[in-house]
Backbone as ProteinMPNN parsed JSONL, in Angstrom:
{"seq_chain_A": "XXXXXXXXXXXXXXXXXXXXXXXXXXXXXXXXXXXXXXXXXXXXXXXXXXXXXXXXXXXX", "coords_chain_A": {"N_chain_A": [[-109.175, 142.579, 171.271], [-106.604, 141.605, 169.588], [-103.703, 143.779, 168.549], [-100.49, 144.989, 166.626], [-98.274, 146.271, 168.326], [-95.813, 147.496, 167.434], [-94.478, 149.056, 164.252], [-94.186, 146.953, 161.563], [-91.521, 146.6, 159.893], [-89.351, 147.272, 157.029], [-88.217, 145.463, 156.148], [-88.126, 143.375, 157.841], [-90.634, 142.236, 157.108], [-90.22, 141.911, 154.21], [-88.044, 139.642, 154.38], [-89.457, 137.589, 155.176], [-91.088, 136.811, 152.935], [-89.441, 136.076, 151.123], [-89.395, 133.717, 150.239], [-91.575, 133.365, 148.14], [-91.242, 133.345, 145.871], [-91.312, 133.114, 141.789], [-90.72, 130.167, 140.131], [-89.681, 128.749, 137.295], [-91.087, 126.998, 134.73], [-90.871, 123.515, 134.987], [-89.461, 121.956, 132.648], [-89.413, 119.06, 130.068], [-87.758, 117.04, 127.442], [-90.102, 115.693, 125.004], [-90.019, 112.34, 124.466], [-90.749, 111.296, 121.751], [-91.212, 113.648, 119.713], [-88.952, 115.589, 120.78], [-89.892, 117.931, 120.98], [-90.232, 120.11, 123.795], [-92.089, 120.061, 127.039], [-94.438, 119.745, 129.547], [-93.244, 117.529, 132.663], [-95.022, 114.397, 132.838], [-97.078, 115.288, 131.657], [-99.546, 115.301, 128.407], [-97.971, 115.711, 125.36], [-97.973, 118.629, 123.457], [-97.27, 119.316, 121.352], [-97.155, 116.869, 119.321], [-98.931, 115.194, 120.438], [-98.71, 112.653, 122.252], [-98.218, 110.281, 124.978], [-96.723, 108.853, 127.153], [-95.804, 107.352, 125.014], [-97.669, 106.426, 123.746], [-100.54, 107.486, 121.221], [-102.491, 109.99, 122.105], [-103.658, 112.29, 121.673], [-105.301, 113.889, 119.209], [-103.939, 116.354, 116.854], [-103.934, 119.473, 115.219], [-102.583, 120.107, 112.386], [-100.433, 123.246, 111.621]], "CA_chain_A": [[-108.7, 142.302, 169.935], [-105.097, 142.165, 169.338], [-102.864, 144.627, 167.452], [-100.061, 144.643, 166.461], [-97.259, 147.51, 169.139], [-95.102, 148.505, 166.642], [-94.907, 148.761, 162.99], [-93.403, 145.847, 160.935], [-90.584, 146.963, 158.628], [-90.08, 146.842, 155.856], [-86.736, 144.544, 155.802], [-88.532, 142.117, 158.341], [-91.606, 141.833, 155.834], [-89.788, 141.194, 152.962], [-87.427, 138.914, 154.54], [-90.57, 136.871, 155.655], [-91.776, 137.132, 151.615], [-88.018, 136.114, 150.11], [-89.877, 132.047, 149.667], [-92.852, 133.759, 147.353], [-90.807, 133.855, 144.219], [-91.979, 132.096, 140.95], [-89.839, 129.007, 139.611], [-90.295, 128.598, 136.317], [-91.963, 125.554, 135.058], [-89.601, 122.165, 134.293], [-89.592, 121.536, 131.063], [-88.254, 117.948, 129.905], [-88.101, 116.566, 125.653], [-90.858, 114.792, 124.257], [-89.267, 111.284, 123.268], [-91.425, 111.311, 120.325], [-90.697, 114.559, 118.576], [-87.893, 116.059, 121.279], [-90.441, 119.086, 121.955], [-90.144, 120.711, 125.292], [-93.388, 119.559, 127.874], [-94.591, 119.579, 131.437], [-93.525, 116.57, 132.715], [-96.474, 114.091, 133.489], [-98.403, 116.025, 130.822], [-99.882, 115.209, 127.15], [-97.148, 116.786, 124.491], [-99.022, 119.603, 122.981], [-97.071, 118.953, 119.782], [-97.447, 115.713, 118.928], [-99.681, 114.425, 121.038], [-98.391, 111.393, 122.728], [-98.212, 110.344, 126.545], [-96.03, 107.681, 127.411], [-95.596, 106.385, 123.838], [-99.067, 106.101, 122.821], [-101.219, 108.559, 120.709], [-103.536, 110.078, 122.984], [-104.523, 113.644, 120.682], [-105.25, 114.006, 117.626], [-103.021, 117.574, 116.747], [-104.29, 119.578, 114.397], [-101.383, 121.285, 111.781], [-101.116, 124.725, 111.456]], "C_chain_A": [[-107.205, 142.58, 169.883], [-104.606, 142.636, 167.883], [-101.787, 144.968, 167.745], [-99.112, 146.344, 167.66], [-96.992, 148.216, 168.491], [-94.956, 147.599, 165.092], [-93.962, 147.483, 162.416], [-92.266, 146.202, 160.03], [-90.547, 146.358, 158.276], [-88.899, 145.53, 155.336], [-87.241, 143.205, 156.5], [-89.705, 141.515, 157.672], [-91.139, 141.059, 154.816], [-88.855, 139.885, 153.466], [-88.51, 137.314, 154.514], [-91.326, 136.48, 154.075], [-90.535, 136.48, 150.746], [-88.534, 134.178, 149.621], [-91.033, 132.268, 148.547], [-92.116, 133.541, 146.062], [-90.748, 132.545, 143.319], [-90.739, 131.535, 140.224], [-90.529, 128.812, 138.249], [-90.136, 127.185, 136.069], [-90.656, 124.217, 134.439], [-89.977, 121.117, 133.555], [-88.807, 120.25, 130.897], [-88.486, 117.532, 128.294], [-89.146, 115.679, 125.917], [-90.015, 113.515, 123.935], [-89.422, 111.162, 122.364], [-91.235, 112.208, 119.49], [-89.834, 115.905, 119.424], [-88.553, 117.557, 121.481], [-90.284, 119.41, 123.84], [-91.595, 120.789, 126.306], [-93.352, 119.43, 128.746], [-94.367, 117.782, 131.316], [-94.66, 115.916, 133.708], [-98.005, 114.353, 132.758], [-98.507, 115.003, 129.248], [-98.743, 115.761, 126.368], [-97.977, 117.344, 123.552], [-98.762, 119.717, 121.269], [-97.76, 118.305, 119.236], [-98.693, 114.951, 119.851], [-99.497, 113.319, 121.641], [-98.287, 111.397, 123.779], [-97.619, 108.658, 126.561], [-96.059, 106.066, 125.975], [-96.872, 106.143, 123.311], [-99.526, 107.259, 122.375], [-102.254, 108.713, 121.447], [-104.515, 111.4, 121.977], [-104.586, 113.541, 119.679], [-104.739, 115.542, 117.564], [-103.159, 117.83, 115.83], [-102.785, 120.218, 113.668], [-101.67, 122.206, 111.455], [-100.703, 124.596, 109.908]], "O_chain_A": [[-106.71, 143.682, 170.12], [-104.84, 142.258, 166.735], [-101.602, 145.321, 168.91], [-99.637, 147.447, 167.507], [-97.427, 149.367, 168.461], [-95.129, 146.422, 164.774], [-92.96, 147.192, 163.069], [-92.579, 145.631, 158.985], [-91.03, 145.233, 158.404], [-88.915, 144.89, 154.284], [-86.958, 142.106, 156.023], [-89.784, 140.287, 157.66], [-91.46, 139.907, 154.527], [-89.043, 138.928, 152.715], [-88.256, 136.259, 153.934], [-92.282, 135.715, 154.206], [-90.767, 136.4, 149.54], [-87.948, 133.573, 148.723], [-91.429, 131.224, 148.028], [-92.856, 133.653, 145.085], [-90.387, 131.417, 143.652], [-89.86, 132.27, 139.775], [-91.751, 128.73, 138.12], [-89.469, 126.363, 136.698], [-89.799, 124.319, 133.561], [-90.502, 120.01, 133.666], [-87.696, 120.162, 131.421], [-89.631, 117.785, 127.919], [-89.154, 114.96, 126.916], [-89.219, 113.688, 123.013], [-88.451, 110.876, 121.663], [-91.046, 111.806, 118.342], [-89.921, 117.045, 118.968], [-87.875, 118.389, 122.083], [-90.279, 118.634, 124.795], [-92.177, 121.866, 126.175], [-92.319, 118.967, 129.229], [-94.863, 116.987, 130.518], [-95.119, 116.367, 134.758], [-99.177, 114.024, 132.946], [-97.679, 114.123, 129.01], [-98.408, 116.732, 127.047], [-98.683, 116.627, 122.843], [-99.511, 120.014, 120.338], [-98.797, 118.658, 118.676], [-99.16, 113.908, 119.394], [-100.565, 112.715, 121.541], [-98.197, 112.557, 124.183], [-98.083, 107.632, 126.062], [-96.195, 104.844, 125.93], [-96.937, 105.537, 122.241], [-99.084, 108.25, 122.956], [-103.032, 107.768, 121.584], [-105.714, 111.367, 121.699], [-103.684, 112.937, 119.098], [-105.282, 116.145, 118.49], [-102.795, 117.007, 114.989], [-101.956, 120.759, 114.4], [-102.787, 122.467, 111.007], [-100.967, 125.505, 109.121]]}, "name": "protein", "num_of_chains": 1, "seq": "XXXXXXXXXXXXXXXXXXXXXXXXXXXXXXXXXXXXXXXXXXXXXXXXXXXXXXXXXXXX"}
């Protein structure tokens, strides 16, 4: 079974770990009511997807 000689530090670990870090998500306007939405997605506002009404959105 192999194991490992000597220990890993902790600078060559993390170096190996420095691609893990979270991108936050990219947001683009709604054309329809200039809300902020995944693009590719439904708009959670309004409801629309490539110009058509796809949800019905209830108001608060």
């Amino acid at each position: 079974m192999a194991v490992p000689k000597k220990r890993t530090s902790s600078a060559r670990r993390d170096k190996r770990r420095t691609h893990w870090k979270v991108v936050p998500p990219n947001l683009v306007p709604c054309p329809q009511c200039r809300e902020p939405k995944l693009p590719h997605h439904v708009c959670p506002n309004c409801g629309t997807y490539k110009g058509r009404k796809v949800l019905e959105v209830e108001e608060a």
